[in-house]
N, C-alpha and C positions, 0 to 999 in steps of 0.2 A: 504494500500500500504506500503511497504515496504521504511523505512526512507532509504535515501542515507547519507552513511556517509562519513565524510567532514573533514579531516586531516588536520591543519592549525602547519607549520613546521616553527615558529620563531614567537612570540604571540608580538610585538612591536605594533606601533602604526598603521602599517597598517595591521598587521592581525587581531588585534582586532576591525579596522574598517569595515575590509570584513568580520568577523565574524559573529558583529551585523547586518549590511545588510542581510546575508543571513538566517540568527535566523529572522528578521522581516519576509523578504521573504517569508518564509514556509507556508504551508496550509495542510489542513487534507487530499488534497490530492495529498499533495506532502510535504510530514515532510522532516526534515532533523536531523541529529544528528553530531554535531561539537566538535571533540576532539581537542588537541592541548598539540603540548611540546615544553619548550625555554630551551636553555640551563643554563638560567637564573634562571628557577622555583626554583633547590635545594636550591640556594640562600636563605637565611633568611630575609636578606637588599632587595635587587634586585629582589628576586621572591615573595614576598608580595603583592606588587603593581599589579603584573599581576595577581596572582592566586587570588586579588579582583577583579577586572576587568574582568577573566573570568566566575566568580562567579556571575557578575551582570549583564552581554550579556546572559549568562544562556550557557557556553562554557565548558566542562569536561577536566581537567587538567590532563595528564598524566605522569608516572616518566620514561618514556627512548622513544628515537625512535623507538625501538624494539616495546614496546606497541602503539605507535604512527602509524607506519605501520600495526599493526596488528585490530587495530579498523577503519582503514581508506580505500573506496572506489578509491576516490583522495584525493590526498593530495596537498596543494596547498603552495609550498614552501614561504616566504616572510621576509625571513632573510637578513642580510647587503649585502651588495653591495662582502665583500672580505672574506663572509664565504658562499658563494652561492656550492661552488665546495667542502668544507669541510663539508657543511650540508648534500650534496647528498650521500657524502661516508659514513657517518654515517648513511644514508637512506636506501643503498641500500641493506646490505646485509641481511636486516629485511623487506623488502617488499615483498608483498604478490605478486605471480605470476599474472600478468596482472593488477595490480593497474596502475590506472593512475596517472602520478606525473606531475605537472603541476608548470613549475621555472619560477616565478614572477619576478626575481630579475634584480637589471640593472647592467648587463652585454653584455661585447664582444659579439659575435656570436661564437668566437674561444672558447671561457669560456662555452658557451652554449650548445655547442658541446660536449665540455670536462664534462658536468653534463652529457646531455644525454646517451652519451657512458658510465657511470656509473650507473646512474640508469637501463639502457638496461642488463649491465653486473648482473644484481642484480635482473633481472624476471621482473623489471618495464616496462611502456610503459611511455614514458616524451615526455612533450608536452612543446614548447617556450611559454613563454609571453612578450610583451611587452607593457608594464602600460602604458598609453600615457597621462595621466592628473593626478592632484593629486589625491590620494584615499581616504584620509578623507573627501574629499568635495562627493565624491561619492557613498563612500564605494564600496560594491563588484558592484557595476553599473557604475565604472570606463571604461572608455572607453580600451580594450585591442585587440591587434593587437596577433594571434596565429599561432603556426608554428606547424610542424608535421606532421606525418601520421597518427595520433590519435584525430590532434585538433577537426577536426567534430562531432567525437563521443562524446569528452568532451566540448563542445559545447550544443550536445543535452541534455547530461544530466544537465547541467547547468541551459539552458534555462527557464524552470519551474521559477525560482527563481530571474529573469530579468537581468540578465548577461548582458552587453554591449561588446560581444566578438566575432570577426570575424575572419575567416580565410586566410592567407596569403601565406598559400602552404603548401607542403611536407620538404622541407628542415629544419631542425633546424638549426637557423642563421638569413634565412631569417626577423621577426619578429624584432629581437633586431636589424639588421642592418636599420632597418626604422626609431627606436628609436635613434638610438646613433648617423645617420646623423640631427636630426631632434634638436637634444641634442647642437649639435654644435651652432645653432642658439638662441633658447631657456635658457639654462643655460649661453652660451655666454652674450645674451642680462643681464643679471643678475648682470655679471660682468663688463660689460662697465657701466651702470648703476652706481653699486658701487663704481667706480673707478673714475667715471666722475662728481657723485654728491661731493662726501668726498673733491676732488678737488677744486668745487667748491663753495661748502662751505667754506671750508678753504683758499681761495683767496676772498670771498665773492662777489661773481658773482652768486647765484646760484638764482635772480630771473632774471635775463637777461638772462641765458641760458636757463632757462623751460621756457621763453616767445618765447624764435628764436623758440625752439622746438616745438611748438605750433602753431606758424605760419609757420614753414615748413610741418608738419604733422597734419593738425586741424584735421582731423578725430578723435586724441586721448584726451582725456583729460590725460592730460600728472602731472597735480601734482598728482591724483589720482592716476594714472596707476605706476608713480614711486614709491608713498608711499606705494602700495600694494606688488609690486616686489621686493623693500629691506624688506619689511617685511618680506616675505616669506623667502629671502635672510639669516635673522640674524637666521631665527628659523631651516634653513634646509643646510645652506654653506657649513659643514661637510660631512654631505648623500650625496651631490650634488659634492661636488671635489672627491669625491671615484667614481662617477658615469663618472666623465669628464675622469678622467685617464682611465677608461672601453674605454672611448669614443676615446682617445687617439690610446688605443690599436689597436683599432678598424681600426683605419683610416691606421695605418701601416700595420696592415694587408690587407688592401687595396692598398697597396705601398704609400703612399700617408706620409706628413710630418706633424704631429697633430700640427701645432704652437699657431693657437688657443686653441687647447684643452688642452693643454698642460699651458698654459696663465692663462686660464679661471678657470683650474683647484687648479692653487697656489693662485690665488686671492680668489676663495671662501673659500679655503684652510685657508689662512691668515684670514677672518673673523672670520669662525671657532674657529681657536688658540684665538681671542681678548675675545671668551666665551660667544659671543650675544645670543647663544642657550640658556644659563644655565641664562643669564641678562634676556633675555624676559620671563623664564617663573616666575620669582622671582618677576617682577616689569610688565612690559606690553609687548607685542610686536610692536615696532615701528611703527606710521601709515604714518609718516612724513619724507621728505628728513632732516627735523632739531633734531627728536626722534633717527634718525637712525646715523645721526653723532655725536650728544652728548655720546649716548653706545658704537660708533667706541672710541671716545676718552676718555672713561670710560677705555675699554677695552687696548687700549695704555700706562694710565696712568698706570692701573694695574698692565701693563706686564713691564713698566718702573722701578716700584716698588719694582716686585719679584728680577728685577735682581738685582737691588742698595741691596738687602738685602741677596746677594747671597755671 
């Protein structure tokens, strides 16, 4: 049988998580062949790292999008959050006529639109997604929500290789507007969390309040469940405020007024700037409401630091 080949368009850490997933995936009678270009590769510093990592998934590196679309079946976009609409354009006018392209990325519906009607202008056929859990814990058996009048087809060819992917209609839009109301809740909780522990920690209240919590909500274990959610918190707050402000958008283009999203967004935001991403992977990632404010106030003195020395 003939390999289906597998365009992975921004090689970071979740494409190289769907990668490996669908390299295990495969069977002799159903192979696959997985190319992949970052814009990062030319790099010396920066594309070292990925071009071993796709070295050892067993992924084939390539030098432009042009080659990228032209060894690719689908190609399955999974770039930032605010180069989703600049990747498409550099996609499109090298895509092969009737390639399926398939935008991972968390984005607007209005943004969603704005890929598709490019990729469309360019021979493609583009399909929504919207990620709905994390993907390294997954890999490509992320649970994903699709939109389109292609998603079926890219559906079926997926399936072979245990895809967790469903269809949500014809419209592009539809998909991401599931995500980004659902975003509101989810990344919201993220940031009360953070906002609420640092607090009280820094008043020192913070085992009286995870007891009330507890007894208002036994269902959860609640010191667990918070040390896992600032974790997650310090290592992703940057990806996740670019995805609030998507969310933002979103809600105005619904007439609606984002105030939490808009909130939710500057607070992860500010984690971000204190550099928890770059502290956990150097030292550990937080498991604790007490690991997770010592790094906040790691991250505070530091920034205290640079500007005394400014």
């Amino acid at each position: 049988m003939a390999k289906l080949r597998v365009g992975i368009l921004g090689f970071g850490e979740a494409g190289q998580s769907v990668a490996s997933g669908l390299k295990k995936s495969a069977t002799a009678e159903h192979p696959i062949e997985i190319s992949t270009w970052d814009i990062l590769l030319p790099s010396n510093e920066k594309g070292a790292p990925l071009k071993a990592a796709a070295d050892k998934i067993g992924v084939r590196t390539v030098g432009s999008a042009a080659e990228l679309a032209q060894a690719s079946d689908i190609i399955l976009s999974l770039v930032t959050t605010e180069e989703s609409l600049v990747a498409a354009r550099q996609m499109a006018p090298h895509i092969v006529k009737g390639t399926l392209f398939l935008d991972c990325n968390s984005t607007s519906p209005g943004m969603k639109r704005d890929v598709a009607k490019t990729i469309t202008a360019g021979g493609g056929r583009s399909v929504e997604a919207a990620v709905m859990d994390l993907v390294p814990r997954s890999q490509h058996k992320v649970p994903m929500l699709l939109a389109g009048k292609d998603a079926e087809e890219l559906i079926r060819k997926l399936a072979p290789y245990g895809v967790d992917m469903k269809s949500v209609g014809d419209d592009i839009g539809a998909a991401s507007t599931i995500k980004m109301c659902r975003s509101v809740f989810m990344k919201g909780l993220d940031a009360i969390l953070m906002e609420c522990m640092v607090a009280a920690e820094t008043a020192g209240v913070t085992d009286r309040i995870v007891s009330s919590l507890q007894v208002t909500i036994p269902e959860i274990n609640w010191p667990v469940f918070i040390g896992k959610k600032l974790g997650g918190a310090a290592q992703h707050s940057g990806r996740r405020a670019g995805e609030m402000r998507e969310v933002a958008t979103t809600l105005r283009e619904l007439g609606l007024d984002p105030t939490m999203a808009e909130a939710t967004s500057r607070r992860l935001q500010w984690c971000a700037d204190l550099g928890m991403k770059e502290r956990a992977a150097a030292t550990r990632v937080p498991g604790s409401i007490t690991e997770f404010v010592d790094d906040v106030r790691a991250g505070l003195a530091a920034q205290s630091s640079a500007k005394a020395a400014e």
